[in-house]
N, C-alpha and C positions, 0 to 999 in steps of 0.2 A: 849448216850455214849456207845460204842461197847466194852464195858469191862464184861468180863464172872468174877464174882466175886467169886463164890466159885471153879472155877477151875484157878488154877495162871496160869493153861495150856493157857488158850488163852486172857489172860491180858496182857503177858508179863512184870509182875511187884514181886518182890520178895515177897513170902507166907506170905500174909496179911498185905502187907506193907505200915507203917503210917495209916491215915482214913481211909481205903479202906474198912476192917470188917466190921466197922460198918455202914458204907454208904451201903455195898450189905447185910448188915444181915435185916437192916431195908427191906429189897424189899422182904424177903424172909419169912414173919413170917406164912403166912398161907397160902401153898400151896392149897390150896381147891378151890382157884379161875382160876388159873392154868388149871391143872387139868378137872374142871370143862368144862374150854374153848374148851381143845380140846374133850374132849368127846363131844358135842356140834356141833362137825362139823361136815358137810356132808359126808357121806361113799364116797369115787371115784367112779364116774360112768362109766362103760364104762369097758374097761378092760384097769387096769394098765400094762405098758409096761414089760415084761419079766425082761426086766434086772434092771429095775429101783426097780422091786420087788426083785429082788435076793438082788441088795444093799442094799437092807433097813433090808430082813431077817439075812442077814451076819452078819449085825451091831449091830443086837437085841443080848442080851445074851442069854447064853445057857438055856434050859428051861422055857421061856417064854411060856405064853397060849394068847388063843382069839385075836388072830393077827387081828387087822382092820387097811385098808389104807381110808386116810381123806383126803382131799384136803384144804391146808393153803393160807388164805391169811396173809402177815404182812407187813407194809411199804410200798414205793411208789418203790422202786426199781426194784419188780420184777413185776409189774404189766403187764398183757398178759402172764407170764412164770411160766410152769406147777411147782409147789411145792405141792409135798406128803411126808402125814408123816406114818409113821407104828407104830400105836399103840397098844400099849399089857400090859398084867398081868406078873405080874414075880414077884415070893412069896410074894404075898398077897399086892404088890404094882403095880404103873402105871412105864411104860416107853416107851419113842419116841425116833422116828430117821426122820431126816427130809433128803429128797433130793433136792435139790436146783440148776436151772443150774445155768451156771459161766454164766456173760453176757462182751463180751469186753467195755475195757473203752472208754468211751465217747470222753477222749483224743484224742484216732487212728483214731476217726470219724472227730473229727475235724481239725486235719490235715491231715487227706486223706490218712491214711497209706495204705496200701496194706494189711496186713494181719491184720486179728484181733482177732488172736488166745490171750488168757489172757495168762496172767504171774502169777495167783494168787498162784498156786502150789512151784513156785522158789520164792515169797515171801515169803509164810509158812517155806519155806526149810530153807530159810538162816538168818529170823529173828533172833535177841537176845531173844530167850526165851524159856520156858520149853513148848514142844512142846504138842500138845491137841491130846490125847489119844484116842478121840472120833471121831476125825477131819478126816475125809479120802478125797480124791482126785481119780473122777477116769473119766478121759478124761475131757469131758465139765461138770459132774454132781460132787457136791460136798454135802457129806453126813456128818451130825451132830446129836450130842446128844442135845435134847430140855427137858426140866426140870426146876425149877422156883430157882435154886440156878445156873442153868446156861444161864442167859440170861442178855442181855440188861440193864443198867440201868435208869430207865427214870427220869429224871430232876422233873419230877409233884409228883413222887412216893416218895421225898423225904421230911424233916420233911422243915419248914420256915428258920429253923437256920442253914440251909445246907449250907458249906464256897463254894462255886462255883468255888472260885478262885482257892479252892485247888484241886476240881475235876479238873478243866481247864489245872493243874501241872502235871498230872496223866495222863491224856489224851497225854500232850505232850510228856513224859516219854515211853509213847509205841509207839507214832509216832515216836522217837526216834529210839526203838527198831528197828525198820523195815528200814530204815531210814538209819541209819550205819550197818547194813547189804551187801550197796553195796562199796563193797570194794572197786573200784578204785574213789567212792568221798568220802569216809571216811574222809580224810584230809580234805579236801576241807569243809565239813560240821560240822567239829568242829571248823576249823580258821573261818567259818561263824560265829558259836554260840560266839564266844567269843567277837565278837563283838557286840554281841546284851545286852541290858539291863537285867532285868531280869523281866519285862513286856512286853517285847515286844511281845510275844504270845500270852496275852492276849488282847493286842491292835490292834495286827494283826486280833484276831477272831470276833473283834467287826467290825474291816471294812468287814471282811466278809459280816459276819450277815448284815449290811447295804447294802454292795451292792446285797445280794441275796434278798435283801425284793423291793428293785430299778427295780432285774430284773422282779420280781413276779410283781411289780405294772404295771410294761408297759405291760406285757404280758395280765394281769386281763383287764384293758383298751383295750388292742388291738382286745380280745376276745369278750365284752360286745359290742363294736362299731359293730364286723362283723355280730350281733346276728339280 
């Protein structure tokens, strides 16, 4: 779930609103494993690129010491693509900045667009919500604050009794967000909502989930047979 919990900045949901507290306070009790991780990782080898060093110094606050750039891996998205983060002291605590490029969507590729510049900057611009402070855009490289009250929330991280349905609510509440953002299908995408149930979200994410496990099995098959 790509909800930043302690900052509303990049939830898109109003400051703490319904379950949401207590489902990101649970992820957050002991930062030390955090922490721990990225200290852990390998210094960049090589000489980091000029500018990709000035963005991450920029980012850092004022007075920070012991500046080290690491090299991150996380998730299947960016795999092959260079992600540094700049790690530092700043009184008597840890803080990161991560630079991440934009990669175009897979959409454009499958319809054969011509260009494949992203859009994710006039997404951020015109979403519904309190805009993230940390969040900067600058050509293809996109630079973030990384810290264990602003990340991710992982479905495994959470207790047994966790209502799923109501994160599932929450989820859709910011796809929302982004979603009626563009204004010439606004109409158009609330006369849709109103025709739908009030599971249809969830029913829609289960055919998902079904068909992305359909396309992972033919693919597993297809890859084991050429082996």
């Amino acid at each position: 779930m790509s909800c930043w919990p302690s900052a509303i900045a990049g939830c898109g949901i109003s400051p703490w609103r319904g379950p949401l507290r207590p489902v990101g306070a649970i992820t957050i009790k002991d930062q030390r494993p955090f922490w721990q991780h990225l200290r852990s990782l390998r210094t960049a080898q090589g000489r980091v690129p000029a500018r990709i060093r000035q963005l991450l110094q920029r980012s850092l606050p004022a007075g920070v010491t012991d500046v080290r750039f690491v090299h991150r891996q996380a998730g299947l998205g960016s795999l092959g693509r260079l992600r540094l983060v700049a790690l530092a002291h700043w009184h008597g605590a840890m803080v990161a900045r991560e630079s991440k490029p934009l990669a175009p969507s897979a959409w454009l590729w499958a319809r054969g667009a011509r260009t494949r510049a992203t859009r994710y900057g006039e997404i951020i611009d015109r979403a519904l919500r309190v805009p993230d402070p940390c969040l900067t855009l600058h050509g293809e490289w996109l630079i973030r604050r990384l810290a264990p009250d602003c990340s991710r929330i992982e479905l495994s991280s959470l207790p047994r009794s966790r209502d799923e349905d109501r994160l599932l609510w929450m989820m859709g509440w910011e796809t929302a967000n982004v979603h009626l953002a563009s204004s010439r299908q606004r109409r158009r995408i609330l006369a849709d909502l109103r025709k739908r149930t009030g599971r249809g979200l969830s029913r829609a994410a289960g055919r998902m989930a079904q068909a992305v496990e359909r396309d992972w099995r033919r693919w597993r098959k297809g890859a084991l047979q050429s082996r």
